[in-house]
N, C-alpha and C positions, 0 to 999 in steps of 0.2 A: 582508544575506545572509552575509558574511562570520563575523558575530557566532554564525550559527546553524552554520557551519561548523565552527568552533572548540568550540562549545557539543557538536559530535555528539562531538569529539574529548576529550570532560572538562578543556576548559578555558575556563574564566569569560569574558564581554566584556571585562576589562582585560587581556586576554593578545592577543585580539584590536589589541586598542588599540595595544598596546608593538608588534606585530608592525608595524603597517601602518605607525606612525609610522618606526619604524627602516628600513621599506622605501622608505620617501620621502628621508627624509633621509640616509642611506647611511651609510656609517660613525660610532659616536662613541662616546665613554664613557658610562658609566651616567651621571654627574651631569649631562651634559649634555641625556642624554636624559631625566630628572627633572624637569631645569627644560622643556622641551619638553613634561611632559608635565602638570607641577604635580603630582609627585607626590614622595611622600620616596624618597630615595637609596636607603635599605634596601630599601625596596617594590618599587623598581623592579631591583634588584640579586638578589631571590627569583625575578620574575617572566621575569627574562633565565633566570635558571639553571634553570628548568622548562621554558622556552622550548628551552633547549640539550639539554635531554632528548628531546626530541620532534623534534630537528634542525632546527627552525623557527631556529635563531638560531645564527651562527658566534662564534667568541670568540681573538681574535688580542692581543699585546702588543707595543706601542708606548712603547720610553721607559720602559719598568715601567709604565704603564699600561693596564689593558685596554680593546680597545676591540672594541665586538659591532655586529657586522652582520647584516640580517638575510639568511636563506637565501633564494635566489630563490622565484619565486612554485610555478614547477615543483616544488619539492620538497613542496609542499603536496600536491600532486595526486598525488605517490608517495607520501606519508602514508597518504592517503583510500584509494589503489587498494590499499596493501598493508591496511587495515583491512578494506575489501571481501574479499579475499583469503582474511582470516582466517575471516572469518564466515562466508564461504560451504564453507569448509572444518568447520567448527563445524556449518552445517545439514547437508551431506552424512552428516556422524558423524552427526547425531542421526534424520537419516531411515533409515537402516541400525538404530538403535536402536528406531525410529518401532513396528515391527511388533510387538515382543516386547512395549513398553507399554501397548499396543491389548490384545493377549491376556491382560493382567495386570490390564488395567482390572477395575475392579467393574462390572458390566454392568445389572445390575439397580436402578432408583431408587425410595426408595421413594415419591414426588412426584415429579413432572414441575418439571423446572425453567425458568424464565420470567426474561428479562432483557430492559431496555427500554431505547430508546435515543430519544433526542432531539435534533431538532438536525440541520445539515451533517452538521457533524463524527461526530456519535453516531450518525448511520445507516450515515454509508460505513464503520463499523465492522464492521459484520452484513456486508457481502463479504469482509472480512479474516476472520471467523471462520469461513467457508465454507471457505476456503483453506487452513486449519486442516490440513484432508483432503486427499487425493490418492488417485486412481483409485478413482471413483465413477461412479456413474449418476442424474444429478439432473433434476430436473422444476422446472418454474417457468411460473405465470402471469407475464406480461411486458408490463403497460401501457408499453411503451417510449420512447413520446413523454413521459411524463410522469417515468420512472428518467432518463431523458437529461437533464431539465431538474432532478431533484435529484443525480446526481451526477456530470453532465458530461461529457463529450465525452472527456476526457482520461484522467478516474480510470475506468471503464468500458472504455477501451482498455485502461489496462494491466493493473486489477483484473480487470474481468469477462470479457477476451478473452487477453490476454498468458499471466497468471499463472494463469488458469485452466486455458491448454492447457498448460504446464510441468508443473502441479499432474495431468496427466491427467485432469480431471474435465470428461465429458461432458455436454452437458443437452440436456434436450428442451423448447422453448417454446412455450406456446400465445399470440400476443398478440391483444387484439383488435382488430377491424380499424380501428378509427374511433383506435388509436393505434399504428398502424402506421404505419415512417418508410420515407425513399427510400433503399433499400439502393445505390442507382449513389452516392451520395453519403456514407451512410454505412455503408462498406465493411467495418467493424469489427464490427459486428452479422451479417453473411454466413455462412448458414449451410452447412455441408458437413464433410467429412470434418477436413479444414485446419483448422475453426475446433470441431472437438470439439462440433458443435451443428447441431440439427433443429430448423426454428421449422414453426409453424401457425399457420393465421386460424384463429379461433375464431366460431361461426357469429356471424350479424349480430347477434342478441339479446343475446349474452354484450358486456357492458361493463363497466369498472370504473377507476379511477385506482390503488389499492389493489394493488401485486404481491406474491406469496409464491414462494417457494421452498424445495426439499425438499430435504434433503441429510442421512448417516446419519439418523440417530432423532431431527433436528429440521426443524423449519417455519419459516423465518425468515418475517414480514409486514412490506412495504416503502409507505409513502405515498406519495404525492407533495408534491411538493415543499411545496405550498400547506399542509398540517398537518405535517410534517416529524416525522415520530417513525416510530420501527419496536420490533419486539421478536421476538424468540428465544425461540419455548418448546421443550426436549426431550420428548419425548415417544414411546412405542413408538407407544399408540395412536394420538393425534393423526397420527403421520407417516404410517402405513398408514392413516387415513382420505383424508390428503389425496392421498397414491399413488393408492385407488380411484379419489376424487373425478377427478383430473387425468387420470385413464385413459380414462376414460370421455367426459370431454371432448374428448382426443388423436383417441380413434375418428372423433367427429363434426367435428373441426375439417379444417379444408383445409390441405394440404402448399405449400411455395411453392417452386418453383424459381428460381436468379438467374441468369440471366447480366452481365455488365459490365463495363468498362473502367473501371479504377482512378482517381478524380479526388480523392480525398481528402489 
């Protein structure tokens, strides 16, 4: 965990390495900490001084020799939150810039474009590029028994419930019933004002494992787990077909009210 820590912070697993060693063993000189680490003198004497940049690593002199310790573990934790910091400073600017690029875009394509994903990992991609947006009005079939079991209880919290209401992007769901879950349990899916979201059953006949969702000028299609691929086409048309299509299902499908005490 550590290694991917250090990794977010553009530094290699042996910086990782020097760090924890030094933090176990407390004080010492580079050579000592070489041979602790079987590694050469020099190597280890770059990897302190990049360490010291990033304040992961103290450096005091004893004797005329230097001896590095490392910074407590706390200081790592003020790394990360002031790199959090930065970033979130960094998307504020760039959603203030967000509108004027939108209006600049080229609007017009001359093909529809189509991207496809495979895989865990390459589906729960297609939520991230939803996200993309912010303050919208989105429609989605929602086999949700079977999105639950491809992308989890957890990334669904924060992707398709969290970061969705931040994003201000509202949806409208129709799921069918035979994969409809127990909202007393999972309370994350709850639809109302709070969760930026209106679900429906969809009459008894409508079935499918297969979700899609509409968002700007594309259709994302989402599988279940059991074939695991989705894909992303852009499209004016396409999206105002599947708008009709979902309208008109919305009509005929059933509204659900919840009430509940939170157990989850």
């Amino acid at each position: 965990m550590i290694d991917n820590i250090f990794q977010k912070l553009n530094l290699k697993k042996i910086y990782a390495r020097v760090y924890l060693n030094l933090l176990e063993s407390g004080p010492l000189p580079a050579g000592q900490l070489a041979k602790r680490l079987n590694l050469k003198r020099q190597s280890v004497y770059d990897y302190l001084n990049e360490l010291q940049k990033k304040g992961l690593v103290l450096q005091t002199e004893k004797l005329g020799v230097k001896i590095w310790q490392a910074a407590p573990p706390e200081k790592l934790n003020e790394i990360i939150n002031d790199k959090i910091s930065k970033l979130n400073d960094i998307q504020d600017k760039y959603n203030k810039l967000l509108p004027d690029l939108i209006v600049s875009q080229k609007s017009e394509a001359i093909t529809p474009k189509f991207t496809y994903y495979e895989g865990s990992a390459g589906v729960k991609q297609i939520i991230k590029d939803i996200l993309l947006y912010r303050d919208l009005n989105t429609q989605a079939f929602w086999p949700i028994k079977d999105m639950l079991e491809a992308f989890g209880k957890e990334y669904l919290t924060k992707y398709g419930t969290e970061q969705r209401i931040k994003q201000n992007i509202k949806i409208k769901i129709i799921v069918p019933e035979n994969k409809m879950i127990d909202l007393k349990k999972y309370t994350f899916f709850s639809p109302g004002k709070k969760y930026k979201r209106e679900i429906r059953i969809a009459p008894k006949k409508i079935e499918g494992s297969m979700g899609y969702w509409v968002y700007g000028n594309k259709v994302a299609f989402i599988s279940s787990k059991k074939e695991s691929f989705g894909f992303i086409v852009e499209s004016r048309e396409l999206t105002q077909l599947k708008k009709a299509e979902f309208e008109i299902l919305w009509k005929n499908s059933k509204p659900i009210k919840v009430t509940y005490t939170r157990v989850d």
